[in-house]
C-alpha positions in Angstrom: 19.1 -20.0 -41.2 15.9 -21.1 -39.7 14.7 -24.5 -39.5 11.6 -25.8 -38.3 11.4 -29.3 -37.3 8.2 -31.6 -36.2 9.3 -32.6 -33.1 6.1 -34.8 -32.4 8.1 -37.7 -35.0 10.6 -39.3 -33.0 12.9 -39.8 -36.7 12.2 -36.2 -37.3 15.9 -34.9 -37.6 17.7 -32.0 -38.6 18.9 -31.4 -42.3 22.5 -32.5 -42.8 23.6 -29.1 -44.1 22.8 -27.5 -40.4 26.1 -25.8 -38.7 26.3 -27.6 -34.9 24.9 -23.9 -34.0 21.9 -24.5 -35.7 21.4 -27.2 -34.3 21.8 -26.3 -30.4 20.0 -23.1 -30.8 17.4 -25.4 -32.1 17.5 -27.5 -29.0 17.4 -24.3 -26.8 14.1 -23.5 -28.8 12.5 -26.8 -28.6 13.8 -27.0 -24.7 12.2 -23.3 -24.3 9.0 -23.9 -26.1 7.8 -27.3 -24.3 8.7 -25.3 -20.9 6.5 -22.6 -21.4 4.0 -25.1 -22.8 3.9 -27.1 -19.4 3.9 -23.7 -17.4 1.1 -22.6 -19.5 -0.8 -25.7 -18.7 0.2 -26.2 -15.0 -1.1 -22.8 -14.4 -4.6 -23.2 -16.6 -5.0 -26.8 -14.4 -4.4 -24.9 -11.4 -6.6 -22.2 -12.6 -9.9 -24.6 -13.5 -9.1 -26.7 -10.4 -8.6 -24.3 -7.5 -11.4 -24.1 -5.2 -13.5 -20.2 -4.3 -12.2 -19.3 -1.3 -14.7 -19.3 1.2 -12.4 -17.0 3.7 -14.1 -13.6 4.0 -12.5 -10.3 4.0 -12.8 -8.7 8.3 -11.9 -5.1 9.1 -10.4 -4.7 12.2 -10.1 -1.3 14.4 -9.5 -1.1 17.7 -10.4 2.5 19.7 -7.0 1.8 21.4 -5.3 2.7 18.3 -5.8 6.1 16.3 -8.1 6.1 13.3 -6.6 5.6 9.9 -6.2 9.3 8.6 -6.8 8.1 5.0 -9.3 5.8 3.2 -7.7 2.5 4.5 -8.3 0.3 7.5 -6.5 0.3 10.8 -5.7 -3.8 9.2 -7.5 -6.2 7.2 -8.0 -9.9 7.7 -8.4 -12.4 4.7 -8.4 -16.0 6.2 -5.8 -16.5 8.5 -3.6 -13.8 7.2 -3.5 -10.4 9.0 -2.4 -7.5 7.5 -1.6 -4.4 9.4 -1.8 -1.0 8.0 1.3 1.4 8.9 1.3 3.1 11.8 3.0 6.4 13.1 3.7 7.7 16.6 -0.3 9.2 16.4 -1.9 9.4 20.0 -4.9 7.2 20.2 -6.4 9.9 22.4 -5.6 13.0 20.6 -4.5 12.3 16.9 -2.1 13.9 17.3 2.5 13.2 16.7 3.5 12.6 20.4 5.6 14.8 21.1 9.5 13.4 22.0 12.4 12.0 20.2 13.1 8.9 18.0 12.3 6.4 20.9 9.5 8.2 22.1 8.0 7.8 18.6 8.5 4.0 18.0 7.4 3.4 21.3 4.1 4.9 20.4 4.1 3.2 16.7 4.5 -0.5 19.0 1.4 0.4 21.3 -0.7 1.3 18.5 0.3 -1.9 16.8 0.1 -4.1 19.9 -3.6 -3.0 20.1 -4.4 -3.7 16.8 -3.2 -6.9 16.9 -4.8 -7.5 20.0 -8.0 -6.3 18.3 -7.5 -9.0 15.9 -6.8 -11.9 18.5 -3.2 -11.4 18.1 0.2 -10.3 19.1 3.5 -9.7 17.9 4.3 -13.4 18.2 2.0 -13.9 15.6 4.0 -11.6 12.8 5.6 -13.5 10.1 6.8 -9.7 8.4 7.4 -6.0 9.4 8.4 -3.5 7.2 9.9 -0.9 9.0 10.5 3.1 7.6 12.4 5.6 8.8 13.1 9.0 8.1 16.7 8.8 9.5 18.5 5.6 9.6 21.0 6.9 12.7 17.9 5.7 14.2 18.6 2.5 13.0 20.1 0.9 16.8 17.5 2.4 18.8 14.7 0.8 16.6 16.5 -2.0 17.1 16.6 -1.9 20.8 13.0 -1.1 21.1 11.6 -3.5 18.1 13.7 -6.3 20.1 11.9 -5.3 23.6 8.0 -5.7 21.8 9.4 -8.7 20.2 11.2 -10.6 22.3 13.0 -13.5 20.9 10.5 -14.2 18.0 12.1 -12.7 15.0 10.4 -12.0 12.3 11.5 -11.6 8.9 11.9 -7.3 8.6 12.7 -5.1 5.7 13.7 -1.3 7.0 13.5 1.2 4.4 15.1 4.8 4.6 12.7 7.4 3.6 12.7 11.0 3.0 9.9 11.7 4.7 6.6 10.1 6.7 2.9 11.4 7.3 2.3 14.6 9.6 6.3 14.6 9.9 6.7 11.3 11.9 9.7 9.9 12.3 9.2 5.6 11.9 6.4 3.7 10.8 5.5 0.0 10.7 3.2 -2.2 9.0 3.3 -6.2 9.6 1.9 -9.0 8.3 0.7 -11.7 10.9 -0.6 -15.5 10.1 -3.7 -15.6 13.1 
């Protein structure tokens, strides 16, 4: 049975013939309808109301880090907010994977990110996030270990994500996300 009812009348009431269910799903409706209401006009207020940013978009490289191998930029800076393209063990110098194992790798992924921070006025206590991939979480202690010596006691929040595989056959990369 469906029943519509002019909720703008405060004596508007249900029909007496109207099972209890009726009458609660028609609450839930009502309920549902004014909330989507209000979240359709909060966000149209917010939407005629919020301001043009005036912050600009700044590339940053730095020629102590290797150059982004793709069409993307070494990071990218949109106010205050710096965000960090990921970066493999590439050598700066080269282009090339340093050679080594697992720690060799993510020491060379921290360097390059160091400097690209530091590019950007910045440095790792300045990360808010890091996301974190790996081809082979056994790794997982010793990118702890290292990721605690570049970071110290700041923790940032960190999502670390298994993969199956990384550019040019790398072994960890990391991007972050740093408020400047």
């Amino acid at each position: 049975m469906s029943v519509v009812i002019d909720r703008r009348h405060p004596d508007a009431t249900p029909p007496k013939g109207m099972a209890l269910e009726d009458k609660q799903m028609d609450s839930r409706r009502s309920f549902l309808n004014s909330a989507a209401l209000a979240a359709l006009a909060t966000s149209v207020g917010a939407a005629t109301t919020r301001k043009k940013s005036t912050s600009k978009i700044q590339y940053v490289a730095s020629t102590s880090a290797p150059k982004a191998i793709g069409p993307y930029s070494q990071a990218v800076r949109a106010g205050d907010t710096l965000y960090a393209s990921g970066q493999i063990a590439l050598d700066p110098a080269t282009g090339n994977l340093v050679e080594g194992d697992f720690s060799a790798q993510a020491r060379r992924v921290f360097e390059n990110l160091k400097a690209v921070l530091h590019e950007a006025g910045a440095d790792f206590h300045n990360v808010v996030k890091a996301t974190v991939y790996v081809s082979d979480l056994a790794n997982f202690p010793t990118l702890n270990t290292i990721y605690a010596e570049y970071f110290g006691d700041h923790k940032p929040a960190r999502s670390t994500v298994g993969v199956a595989a990384l550019p040019r056959g790398a072994m960890v990369e990391i991007d972050l996300i740093a408020v400047i």
